[in-house]
DRENPA-3360 file (N, C-alpha, C; in nm, 2 decimals, always signed):
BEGIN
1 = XXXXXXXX = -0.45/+2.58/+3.21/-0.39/+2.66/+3.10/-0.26/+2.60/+3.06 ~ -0.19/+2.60/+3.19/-0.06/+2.48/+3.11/-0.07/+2.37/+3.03 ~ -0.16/+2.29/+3.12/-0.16/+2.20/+3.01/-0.19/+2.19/+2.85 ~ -0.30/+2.31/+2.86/-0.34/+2.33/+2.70/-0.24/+2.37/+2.61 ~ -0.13/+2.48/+2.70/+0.01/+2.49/+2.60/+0.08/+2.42/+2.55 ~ +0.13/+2.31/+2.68/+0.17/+2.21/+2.67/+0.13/+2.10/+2.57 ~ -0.01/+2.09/+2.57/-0.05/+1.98/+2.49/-0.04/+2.03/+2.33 ~ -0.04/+2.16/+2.30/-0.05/+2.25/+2.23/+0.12/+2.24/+2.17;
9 = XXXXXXXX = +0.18/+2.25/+2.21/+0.32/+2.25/+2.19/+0.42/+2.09/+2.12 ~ +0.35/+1.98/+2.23/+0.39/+1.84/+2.19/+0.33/+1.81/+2.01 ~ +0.19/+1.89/+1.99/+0.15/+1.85/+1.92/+0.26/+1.95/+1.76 ~ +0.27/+2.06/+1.79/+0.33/+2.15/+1.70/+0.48/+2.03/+1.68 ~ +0.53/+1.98/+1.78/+0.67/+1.97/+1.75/+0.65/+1.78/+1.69 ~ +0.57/+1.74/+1.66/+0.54/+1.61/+1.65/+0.53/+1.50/+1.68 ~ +0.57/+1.53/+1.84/+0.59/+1.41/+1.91/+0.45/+1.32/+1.97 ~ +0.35/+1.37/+1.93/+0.23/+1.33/+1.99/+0.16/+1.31/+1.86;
17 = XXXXXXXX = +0.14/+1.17/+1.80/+0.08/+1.16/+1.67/-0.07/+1.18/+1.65 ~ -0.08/+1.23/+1.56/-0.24/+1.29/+1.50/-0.29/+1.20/+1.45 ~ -0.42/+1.19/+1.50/-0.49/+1.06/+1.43/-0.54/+1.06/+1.32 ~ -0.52/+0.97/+1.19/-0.52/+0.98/+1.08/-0.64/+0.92/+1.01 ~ -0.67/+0.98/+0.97/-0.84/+0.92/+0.86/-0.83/+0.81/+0.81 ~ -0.92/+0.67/+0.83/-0.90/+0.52/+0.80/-0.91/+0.56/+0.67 ~ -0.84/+0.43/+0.62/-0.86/+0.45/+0.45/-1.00/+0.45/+0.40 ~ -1.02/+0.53/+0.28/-1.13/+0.54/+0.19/-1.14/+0.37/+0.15;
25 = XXXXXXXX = -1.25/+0.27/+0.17/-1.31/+0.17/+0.13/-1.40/+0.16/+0.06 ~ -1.43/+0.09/-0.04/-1.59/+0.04/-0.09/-1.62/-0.05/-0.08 ~ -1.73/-0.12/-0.10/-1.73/-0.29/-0.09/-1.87/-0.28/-0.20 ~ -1.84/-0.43/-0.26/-1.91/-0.50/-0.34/-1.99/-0.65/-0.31 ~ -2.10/-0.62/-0.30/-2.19/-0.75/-0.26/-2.18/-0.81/-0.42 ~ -2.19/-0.99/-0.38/-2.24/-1.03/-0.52/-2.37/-1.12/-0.55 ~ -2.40/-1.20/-0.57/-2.57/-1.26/-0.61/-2.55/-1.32/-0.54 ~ -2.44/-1.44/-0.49/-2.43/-1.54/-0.36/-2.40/-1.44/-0.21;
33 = XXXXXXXX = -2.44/-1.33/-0.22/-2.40/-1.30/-0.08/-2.28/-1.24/-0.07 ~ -2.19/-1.28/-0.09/-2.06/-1.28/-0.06/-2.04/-1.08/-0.03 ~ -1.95/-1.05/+0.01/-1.90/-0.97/+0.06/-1.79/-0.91/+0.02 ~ -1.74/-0.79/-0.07/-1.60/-0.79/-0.06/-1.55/-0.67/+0.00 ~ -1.48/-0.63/+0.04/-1.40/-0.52/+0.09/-1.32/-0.45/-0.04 ~ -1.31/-0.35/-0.11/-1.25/-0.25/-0.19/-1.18/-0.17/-0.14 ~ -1.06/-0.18/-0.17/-0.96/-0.06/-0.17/-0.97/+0.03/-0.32 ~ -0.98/+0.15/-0.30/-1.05/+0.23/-0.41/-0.89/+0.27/-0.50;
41 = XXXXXXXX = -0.88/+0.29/-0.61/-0.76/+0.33/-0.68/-0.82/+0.46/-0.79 ~ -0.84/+0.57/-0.73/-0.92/+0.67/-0.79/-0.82/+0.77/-0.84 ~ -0.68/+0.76/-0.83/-0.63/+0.85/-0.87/-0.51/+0.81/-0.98 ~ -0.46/+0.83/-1.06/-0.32/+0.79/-1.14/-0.26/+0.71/-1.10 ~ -0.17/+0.79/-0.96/-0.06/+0.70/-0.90/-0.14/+0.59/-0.84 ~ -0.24/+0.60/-0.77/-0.28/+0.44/-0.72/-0.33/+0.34/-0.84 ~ -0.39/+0.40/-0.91/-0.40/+0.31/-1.03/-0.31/+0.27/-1.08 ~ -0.19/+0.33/-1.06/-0.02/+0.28/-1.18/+0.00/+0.15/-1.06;
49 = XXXXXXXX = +0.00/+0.21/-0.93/+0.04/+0.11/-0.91/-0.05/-0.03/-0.82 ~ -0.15/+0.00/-0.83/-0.28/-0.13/-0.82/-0.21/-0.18/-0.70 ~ -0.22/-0.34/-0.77/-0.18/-0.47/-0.62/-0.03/-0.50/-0.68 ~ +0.04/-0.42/-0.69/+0.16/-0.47/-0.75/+0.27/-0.48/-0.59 ~ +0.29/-0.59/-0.57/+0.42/-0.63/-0.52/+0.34/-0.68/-0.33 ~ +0.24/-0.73/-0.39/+0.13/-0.76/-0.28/+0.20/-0.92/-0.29 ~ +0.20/-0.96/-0.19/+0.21/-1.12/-0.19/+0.07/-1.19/-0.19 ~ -0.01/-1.16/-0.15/-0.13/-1.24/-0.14/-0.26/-1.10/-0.13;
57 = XXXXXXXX = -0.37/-1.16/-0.13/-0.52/-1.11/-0.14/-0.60/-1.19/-0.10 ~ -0.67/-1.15/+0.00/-0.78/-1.25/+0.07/-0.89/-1.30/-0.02 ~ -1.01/-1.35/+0.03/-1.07/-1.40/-0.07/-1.19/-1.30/-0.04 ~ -1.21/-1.20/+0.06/-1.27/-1.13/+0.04/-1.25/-0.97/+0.10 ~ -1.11/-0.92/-0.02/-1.03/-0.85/-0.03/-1.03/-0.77/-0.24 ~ -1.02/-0.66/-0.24/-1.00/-0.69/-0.41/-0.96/-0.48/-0.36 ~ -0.99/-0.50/-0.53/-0.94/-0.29/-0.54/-1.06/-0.29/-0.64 ~ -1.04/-0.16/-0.66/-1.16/-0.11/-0.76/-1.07/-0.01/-0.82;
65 = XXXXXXXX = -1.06/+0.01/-0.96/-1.05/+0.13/-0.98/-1.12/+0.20/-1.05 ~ -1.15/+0.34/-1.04/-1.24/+0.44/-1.09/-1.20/+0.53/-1.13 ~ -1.17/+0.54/-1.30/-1.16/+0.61/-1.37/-1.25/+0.78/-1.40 ~ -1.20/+0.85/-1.46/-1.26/+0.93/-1.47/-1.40/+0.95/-1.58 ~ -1.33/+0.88/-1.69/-1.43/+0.85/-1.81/-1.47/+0.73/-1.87 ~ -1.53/+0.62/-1.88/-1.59/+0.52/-1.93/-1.48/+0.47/-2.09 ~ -1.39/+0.33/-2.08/-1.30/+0.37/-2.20/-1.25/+0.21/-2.19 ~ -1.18/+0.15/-2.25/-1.15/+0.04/-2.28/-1.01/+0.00/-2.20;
73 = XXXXXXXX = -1.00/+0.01/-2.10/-0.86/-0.03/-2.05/-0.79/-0.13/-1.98 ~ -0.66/-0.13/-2.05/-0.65/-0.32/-2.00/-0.51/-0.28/-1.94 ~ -0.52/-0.42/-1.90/-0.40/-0.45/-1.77/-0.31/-0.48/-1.78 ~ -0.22/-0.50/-1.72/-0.02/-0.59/-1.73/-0.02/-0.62/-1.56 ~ +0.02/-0.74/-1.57/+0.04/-0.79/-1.46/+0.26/-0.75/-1.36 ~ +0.27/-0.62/-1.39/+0.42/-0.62/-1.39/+0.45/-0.61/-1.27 ~ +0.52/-0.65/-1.21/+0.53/-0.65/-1.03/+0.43/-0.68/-0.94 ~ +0.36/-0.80/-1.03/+0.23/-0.84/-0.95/+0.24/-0.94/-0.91;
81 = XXXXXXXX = +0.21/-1.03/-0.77/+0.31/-1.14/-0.74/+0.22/-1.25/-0.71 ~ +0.05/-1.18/-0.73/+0.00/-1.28/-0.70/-0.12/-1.30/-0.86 ~ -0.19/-1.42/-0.88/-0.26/-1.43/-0.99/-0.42/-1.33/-0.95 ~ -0.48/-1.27/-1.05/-0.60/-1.20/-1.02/-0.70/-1.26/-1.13 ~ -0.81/-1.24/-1.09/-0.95/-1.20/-1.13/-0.98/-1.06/-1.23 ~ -0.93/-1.03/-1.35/-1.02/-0.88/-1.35/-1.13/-0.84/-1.41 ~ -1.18/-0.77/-1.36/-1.40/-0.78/-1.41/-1.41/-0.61/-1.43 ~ -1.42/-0.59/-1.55/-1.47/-0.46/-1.63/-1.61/-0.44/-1.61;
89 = XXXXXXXX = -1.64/-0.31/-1.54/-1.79/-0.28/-1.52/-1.84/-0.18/-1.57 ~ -1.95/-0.13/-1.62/-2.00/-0.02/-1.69/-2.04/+0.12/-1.56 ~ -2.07/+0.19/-1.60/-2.11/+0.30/-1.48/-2.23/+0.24/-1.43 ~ -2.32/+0.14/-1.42/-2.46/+0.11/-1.34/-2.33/-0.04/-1.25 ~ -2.20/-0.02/-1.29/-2.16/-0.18/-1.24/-2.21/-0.31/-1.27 ~ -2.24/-0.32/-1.41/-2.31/-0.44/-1.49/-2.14/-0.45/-1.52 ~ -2.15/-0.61/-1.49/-1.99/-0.68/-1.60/-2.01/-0.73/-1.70 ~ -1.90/-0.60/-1.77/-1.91/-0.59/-1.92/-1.81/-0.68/-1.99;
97 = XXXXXXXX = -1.72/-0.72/-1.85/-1.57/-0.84/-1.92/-1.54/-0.89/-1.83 ~ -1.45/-1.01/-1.83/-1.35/-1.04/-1.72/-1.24/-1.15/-1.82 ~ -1.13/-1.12/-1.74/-0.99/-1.18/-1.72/-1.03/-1.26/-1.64 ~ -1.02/-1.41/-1.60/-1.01/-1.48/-1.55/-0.85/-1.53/-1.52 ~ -0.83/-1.57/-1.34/-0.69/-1.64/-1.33/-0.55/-1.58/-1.43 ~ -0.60/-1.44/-1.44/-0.48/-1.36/-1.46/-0.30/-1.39/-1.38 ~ -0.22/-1.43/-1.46/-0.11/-1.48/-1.40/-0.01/-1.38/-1.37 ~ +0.08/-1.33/-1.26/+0.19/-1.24/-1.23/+0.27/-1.26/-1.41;
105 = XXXXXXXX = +0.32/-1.14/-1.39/+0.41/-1.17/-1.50/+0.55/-1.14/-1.41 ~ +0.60/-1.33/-1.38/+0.78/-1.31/-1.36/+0.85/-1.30/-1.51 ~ +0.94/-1.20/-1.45/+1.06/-1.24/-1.57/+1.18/-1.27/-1.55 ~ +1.27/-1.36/-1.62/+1.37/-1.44/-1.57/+1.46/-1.37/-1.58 ~ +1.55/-1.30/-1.40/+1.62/-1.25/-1.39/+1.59/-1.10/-1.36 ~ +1.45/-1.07/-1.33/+1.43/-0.96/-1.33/+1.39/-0.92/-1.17 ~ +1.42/-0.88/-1.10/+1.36/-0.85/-0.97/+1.31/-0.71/-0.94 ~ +1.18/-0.72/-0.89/+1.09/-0.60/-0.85/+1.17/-0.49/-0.82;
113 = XXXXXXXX = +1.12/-0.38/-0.81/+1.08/-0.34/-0.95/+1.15/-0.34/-1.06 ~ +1.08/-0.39/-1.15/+1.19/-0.44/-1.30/+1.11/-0.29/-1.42 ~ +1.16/-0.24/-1.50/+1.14/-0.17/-1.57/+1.09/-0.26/-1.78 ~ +1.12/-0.38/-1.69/+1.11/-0.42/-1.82/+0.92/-0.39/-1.91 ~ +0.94/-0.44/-2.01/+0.75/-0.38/-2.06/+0.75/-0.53/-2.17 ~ +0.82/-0.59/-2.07/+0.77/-0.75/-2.18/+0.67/-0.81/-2.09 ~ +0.58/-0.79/-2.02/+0.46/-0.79/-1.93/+0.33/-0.77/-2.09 ~ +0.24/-0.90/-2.12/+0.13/-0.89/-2.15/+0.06/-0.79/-2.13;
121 = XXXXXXXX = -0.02/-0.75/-2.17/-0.13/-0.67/-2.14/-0.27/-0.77/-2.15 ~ -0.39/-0.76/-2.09/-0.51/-0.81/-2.04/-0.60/-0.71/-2.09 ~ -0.66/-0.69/-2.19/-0.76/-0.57/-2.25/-0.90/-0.64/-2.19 ~ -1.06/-0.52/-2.20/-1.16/-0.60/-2.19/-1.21/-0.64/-2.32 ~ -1.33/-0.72/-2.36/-1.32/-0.82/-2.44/-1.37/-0.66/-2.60 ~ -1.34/-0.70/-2.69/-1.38/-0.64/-2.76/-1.54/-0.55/-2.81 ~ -1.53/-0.38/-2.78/-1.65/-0.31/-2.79/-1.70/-0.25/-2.69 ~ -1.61/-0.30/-2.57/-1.65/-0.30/-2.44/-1.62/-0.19/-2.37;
129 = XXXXXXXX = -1.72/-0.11/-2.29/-1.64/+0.03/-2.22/-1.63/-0.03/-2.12 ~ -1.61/+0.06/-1.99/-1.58/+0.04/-1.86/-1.56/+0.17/-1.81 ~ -1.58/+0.18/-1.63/-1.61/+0.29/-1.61/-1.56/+0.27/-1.45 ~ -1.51/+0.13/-1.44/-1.43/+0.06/-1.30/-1.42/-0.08/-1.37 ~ -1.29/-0.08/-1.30/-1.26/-0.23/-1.33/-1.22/-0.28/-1.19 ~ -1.26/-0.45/-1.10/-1.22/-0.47/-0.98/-1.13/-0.59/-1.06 ~ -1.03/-0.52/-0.93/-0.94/-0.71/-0.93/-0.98/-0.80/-0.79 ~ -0.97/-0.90/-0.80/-0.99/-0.99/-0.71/-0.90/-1.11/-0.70;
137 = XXXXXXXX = -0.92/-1.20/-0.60/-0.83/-1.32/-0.64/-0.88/-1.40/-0.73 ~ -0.73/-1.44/-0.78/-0.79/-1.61/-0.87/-0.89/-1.70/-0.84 ~ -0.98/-1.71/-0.87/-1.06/-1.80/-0.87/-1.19/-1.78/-0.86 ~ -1.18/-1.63/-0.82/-1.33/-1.54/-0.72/-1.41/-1.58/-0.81 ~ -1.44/-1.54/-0.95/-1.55/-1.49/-1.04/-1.60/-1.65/-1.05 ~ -1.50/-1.75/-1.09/-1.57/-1.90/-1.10/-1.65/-1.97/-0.95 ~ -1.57/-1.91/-0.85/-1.66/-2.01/-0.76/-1.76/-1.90/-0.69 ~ -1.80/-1.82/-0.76/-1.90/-1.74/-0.69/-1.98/-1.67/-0.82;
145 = XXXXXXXX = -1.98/-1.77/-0.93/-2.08/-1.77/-1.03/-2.06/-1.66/-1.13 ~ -1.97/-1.54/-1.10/-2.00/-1.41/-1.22/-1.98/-1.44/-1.33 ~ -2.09/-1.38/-1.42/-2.09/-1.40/-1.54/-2.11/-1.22/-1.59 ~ -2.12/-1.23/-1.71/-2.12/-1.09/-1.79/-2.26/-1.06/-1.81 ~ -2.29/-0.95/-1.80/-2.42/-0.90/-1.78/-2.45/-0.88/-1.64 ~ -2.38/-0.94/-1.54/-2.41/-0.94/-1.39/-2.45/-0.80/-1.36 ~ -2.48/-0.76/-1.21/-2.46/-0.62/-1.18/-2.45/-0.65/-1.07 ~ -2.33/-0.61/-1.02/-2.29/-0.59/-0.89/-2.33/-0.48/-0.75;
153 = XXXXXXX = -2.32/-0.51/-0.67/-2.38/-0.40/-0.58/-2.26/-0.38/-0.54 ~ -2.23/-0.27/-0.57/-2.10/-0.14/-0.55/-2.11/-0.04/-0.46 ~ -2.08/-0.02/-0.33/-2.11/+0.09/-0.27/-1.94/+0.16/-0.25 ~ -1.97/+0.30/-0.26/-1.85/+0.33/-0.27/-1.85/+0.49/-0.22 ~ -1.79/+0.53/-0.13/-1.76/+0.65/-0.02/-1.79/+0.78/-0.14 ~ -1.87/+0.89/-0.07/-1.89/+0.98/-0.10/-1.74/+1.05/-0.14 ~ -1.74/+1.13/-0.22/-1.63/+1.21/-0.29/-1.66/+1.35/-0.27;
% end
């Protein structure tokens, strides 16, 4: 019985850390096999702030983000430090666009986080909805063949 107070007690005062829920993941297979790992960006704030101020991204590493409604939305590379991939998908995950070798946008003199909004924007191609857009590294979509019309196999954690 002590102990249960005790253990009971360490845990109230917070010295005994609570084990925390792994992050929510999805992953995307593509036609060569390949494998990616998704970090989901399902809400505002993770969307605002995506892969910004990431130094690198594996090659089979990306994010996804999942919007609420199907809609044309494009990108800025602003505190982004490394080049991306970005591939617009429809709700079945057919790619409806992509950005290829997307470049960071530095600006001279400006150090993270910069407020500046002279950052490009990356739209999908004209007509085009979207309903998730992934980023990936530079180079993914060319050496692993994606083209537009593809469909991706998307699996992505129950909500």
């Amino acid at each position: 019985m002590v102990c249960k107070v005790l253990l009971t007690l360490i845990l109230a005062m917070g010295i005994m850390p609570v084990p925390q829920r792994a992050l929510d993941r999805g992953r995307a297979e593509f036609d060569d096999g390949t494998t990616v790992a998704l970090e989901i960006a399902d809400t505002e704030p993770k969307r605002n702030r995506g892969l910004m101020f990431r130094d690198k991204l594996g090659e089979n590493e990306g994010m996804i983000f999942v919007f609420e409604q199907a809609g044309d939305y494009a990108f800025w590379m602003q505190n982004c430090r490394i080049a991306l991939d970005i591939v617009w998908l429809d709700r079945s995950f057919k790619i409806v666009s992509m950005a290829e070798s997307v470049p960071p946008c530095r600006l001279p003199g400006c150090e993270p986080p910069c407020a500046s909004t002279s950052c490009p924007s990356y739209p999908p191609a004209p007509g085009t909805s979207a309903l998730y857009v992934v980023e990936l590294a530079a180079g993914f979509a060319k050496r692993h063949g994606l083209k537009t019309g593809q469909t991706i196999a998307v699996q992505l954690p129950q909500r």
